[in-house]
C-alpha positions in Angstrom: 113.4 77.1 89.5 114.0 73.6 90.3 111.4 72.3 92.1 109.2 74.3 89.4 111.1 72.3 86.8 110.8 68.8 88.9 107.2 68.8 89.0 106.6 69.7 85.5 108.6 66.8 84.7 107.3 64.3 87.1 104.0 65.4 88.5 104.6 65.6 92.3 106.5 68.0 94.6 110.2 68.2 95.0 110.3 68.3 98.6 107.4 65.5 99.1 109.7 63.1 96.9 112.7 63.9 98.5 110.6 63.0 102.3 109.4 59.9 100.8 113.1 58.9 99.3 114.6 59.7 102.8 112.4 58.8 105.2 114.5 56.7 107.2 117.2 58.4 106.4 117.1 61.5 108.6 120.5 63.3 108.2 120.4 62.9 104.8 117.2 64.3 104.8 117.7 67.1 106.7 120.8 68.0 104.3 118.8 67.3 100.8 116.0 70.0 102.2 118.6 72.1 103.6 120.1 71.9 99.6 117.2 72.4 98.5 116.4 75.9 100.4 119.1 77.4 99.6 118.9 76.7 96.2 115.4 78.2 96.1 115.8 81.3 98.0 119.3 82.0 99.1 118.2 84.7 101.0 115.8 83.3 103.5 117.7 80.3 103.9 120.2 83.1 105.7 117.8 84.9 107.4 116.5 81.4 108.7 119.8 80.3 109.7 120.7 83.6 111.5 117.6 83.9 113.8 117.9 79.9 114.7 122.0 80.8 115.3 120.9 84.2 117.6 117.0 82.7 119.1 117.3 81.0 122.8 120.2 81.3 125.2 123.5 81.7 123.5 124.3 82.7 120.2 125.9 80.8 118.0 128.4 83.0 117.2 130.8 81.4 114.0 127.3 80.7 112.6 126.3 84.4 112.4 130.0 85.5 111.5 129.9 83.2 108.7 126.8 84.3 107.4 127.9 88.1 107.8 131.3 88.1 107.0 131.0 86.2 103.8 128.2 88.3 102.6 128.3 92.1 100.2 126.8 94.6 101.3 124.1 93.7 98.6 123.2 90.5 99.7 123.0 91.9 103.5 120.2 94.2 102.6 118.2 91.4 100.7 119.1 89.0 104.0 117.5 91.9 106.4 114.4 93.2 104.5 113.8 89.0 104.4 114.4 88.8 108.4 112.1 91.6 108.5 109.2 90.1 106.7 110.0 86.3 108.2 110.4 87.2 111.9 108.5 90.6 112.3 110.7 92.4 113.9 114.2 94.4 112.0 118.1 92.0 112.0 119.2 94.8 114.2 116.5 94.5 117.2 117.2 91.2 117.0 120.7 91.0 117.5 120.7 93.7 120.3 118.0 91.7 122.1 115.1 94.3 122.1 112.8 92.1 121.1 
C-alpha cells in the first residue's frame, strides 16, 4: 500500500504529512485525501460517497448513478457488504428510506 510504503520511507503518516503540506490550502486538501482514499480502499471510498450522495434531504442523484452505473456487478457486492459494515444498516434499506 502507499501510505504503508510512505512511512517506511519517511517515518510519519501519509495523511498527517499531506494535512501539514496543505494546511492552508483547503481544496487541495480535501482532493489529495480524497486521492488518497480511493487509492487505499476503492471500495469504501464508494460506499462513503453513496451514503453522503443519498443522507439528508435530497439525493444526489448523478452522484449515485455514477457510482452504480459505472460499477460490475463484482465491485457492487464488495461496495454493499462495505455499506453494510460502515453504516449498519444494508445499500438497499438505505436507498428505499427504511432506515
Amino acid at each position: 500500500k502507499l501510505q504503508e510504503k510512505y512511512y517506511e520511507t519517511e517515518g510519519v503518516e501519509l495523511d498527517s504529512e499531506l494535512e501539514r503540506v496543505t494546511y492552508y490550502y483547503k481544496y487541495l486538501k480535501d482532493g489529495l485525501v480524497s486521492l488518497l482514499t480511493v487509492s487505499s480502499d476503492f471500495y469504501y471510498y464508494c460506499a462513503h460517497e453513496l451514503h453522503d450522495a443519498m443522507e439528508g434531504v435530497g439525493t444526489d442523484e448523478e452522484a449515485v448513478t455514477r457510482i452504480i452505473a459505472t460499477r460490475a456487478d463484482k465491485d457492487l457486492g464488495n461496495i454493499k457488504e462495505v455499506f453494510s459494515d460502515a453504516f449498519g444498516e444494508t445499500l438497499r434499506s438505505f436507498c428505499t428510506g427504511r432506515h
